[in-house]
Structure formats: structure tokens, C-alpha cells
N, C-alpha and C positions, 0 to 999 in steps of 0.2 A: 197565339194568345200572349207568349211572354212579350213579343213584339210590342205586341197592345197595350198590354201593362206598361212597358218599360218608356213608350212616346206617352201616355199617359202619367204619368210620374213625373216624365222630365218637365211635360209642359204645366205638369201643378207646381213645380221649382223653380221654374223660372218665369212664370207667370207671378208667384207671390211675391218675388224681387221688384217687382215693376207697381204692385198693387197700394194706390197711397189711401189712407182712411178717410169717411166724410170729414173731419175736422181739417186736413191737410187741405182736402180739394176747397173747403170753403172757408177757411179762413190765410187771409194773404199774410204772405210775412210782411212784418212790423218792423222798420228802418231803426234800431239804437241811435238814440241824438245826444251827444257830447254839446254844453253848453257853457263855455266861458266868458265871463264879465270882467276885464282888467281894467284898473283904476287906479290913476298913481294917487300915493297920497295927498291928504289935505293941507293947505295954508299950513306953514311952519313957524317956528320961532326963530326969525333972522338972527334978532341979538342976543339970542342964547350962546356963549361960547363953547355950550358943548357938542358933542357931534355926533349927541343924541336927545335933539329939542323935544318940548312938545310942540303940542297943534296952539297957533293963536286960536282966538274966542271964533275968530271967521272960519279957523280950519275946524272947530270940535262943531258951528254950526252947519258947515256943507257937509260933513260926516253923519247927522243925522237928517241933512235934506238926502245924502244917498240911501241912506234906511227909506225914507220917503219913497224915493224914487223908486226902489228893491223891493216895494213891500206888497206887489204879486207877484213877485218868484218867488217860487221854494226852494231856497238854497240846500244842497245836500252836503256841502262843505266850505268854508271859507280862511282865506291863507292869506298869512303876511308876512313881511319880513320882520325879524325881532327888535325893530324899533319903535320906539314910543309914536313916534306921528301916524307909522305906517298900524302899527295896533289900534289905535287910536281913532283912525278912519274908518277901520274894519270893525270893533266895536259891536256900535249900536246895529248894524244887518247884521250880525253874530247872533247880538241879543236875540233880533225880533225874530231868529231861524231856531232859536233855542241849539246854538253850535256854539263850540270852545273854538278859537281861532287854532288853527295850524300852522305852525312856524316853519319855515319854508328858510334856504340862504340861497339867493340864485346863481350865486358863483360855485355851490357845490352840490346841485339840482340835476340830477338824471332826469330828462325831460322824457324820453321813451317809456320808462318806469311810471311818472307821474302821469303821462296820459294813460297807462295801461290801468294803474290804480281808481283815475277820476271816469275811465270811461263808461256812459249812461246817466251821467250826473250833469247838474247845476251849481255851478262852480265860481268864485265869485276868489279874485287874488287882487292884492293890495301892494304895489308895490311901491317903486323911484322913478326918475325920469327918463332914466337909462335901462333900468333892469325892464319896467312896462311893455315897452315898444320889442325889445329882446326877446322875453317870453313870447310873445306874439308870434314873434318870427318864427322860434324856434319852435313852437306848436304846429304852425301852418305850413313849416318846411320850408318857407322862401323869405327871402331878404325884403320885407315891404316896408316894414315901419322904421321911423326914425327916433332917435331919442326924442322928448317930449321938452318945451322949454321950460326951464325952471320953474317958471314965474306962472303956467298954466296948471293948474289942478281941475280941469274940467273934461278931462278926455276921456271916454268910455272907448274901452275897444271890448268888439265880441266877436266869437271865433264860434262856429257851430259844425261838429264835425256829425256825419249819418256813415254808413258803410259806402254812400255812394259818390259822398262828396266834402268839399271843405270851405266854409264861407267865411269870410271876416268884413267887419267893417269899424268904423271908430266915428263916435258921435261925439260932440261939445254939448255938453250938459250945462249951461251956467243954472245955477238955484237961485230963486229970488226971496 
């Protein structure tokens, strides 16, 4: 009889180790999606001598064609570097997200950190021509992009990370 008990016992023990609940059996796990939007700033002030311009009238207008363009995503945070053009860009999709911009420096950016921080978000960064293409890389772990040519402010790149994978691509947005 102790016999009986005792294989009785074990196999209620290790049988409820094994037992998962109706919610587990019917409901599948759901993949976390990391979603970034980089964009280097807008149209700048060439003859400004400072070397912290603003946006021309063309940069503060493609600034709110990105609001435009942005305005079915829900941004959960948006970042720029502390410069007037790069602010400046970022703005008005700040606005329409009801978000403070976050100042970001990419030359003293713990990228491991910062994805640990933005991860399950919709994430929308403002940077340069050099820093853009950088971040990118350094998000996605590989050397793909290149710096951006001055003179172009129409490049979207988006990077979409799940547990099971990592996408990126980069689209030419021109606004009419």
C-alpha cells in the first residue's frame, strides 16, 4: 500500500510539472515588435555661419510633411540630437504624438542600453547624415548603410526587430 501511495504521489508531481492551463494551450505567444523610423534632418540654413543653423522654410515644410507622412503611427517615443534643425524636424510628429523630444548624442549612445530601453516601442530618431546610416547599423549589428549625401533629406530607414528576427530597409520619401 505504501508502495501505491508513494508511485501515486510521484506521478501527481510530476505530472503537474508538465500540466499547462487552457489559456496557455489556446492562446499562442505573441512576438514583441521593436519598430524604428530614422530620418536625417530637414533642409538647413547653408549661410548661416553658425554650426547650429535652423531648418530653411523648405526644411520646417518637409518637417511637417513627415508629421504628415507619421500620422498613423503611434509614436511611443521620439529622439533627436540637440540641434536646432535636427529638433526642428522632430517637432511637429512629437507634437501630433503628444511626446517631449529626447535628446540623444550619438557619439556617447550606449546602443545595447537604448535598445533594451525602446524595446516593444515605436520609435521615430532624427538625426545627421553620418550619425542616420550609423545608428542603423549599429541597431541591426551589420555594416549596411552608408553615410547619407548632404544635400538629400529624404531618406527613411526602418529597422523592425521581433524575437525571431531583424528587418531593415530605407525608402526615399520626397514630399510634394
Amino acid at each position: 500500500m505504501k508502495k501505491l501511495l508513494l508511485a501515486a504521489l510521484l506521478l501527481l508531481i510530476f505530472s503537474c510539472g508538465k500540466a499547462q492551463t487552457k489559456e496557455e494551450i489556446e492562446t499562442p505567444k505573441v512576438e514583441e515588435k521593436t519598430t524604428y523610423y530614422f530620418i536625417r534632418h530637414s533642409e538647413k540654413n547653408r549661410v548661416q555661419s553658425s554650426k547650429n543653423p535652423d531648418l530653411l522654410e523648405k526644411g520646417h515644410s518637409r518637417a511637417e510633411n513627415w508629421a504628415e507622412y507619421f500620422k498613423t503611427i503611434s509614436f511611443d517615443a521620439v529622439y533627436s540630437t540637440n540641434f536646432n534643425r535636427t529638433k526642428q524636424t522632430a517637432t511637429p510628429t512629437a507634437k501630433q504624438n503628444n511626446l517631449k523630444l529626447i535628446i540623444y548624442n550619438p557619439s556617447k549612445l550606449d546602443y545595447d542600453a537604448f535598445k533594451a530601453e525602446t524595446k516593444g516601442k515605436t520609435v521615430l530618431i532624427v538625426g545627421h547624415s553620418d550619425t542616420t546610416p550609423l545608428f542603423v547599423n549599429k541597431i541591426i549589428g551589420e555594416d549596411k548603410y552608408s553615410p547619407i549625401n548632404d544635400r538629400v533629406n529624404s531618406k527613411l530607414f526602418i529597422v523592425t526587430i521581433t524575437d525571431s528576427e531583424t528587418t531593415s530597409e530605407v525608402l526615399n520619401i520626397e514630399h510634394h
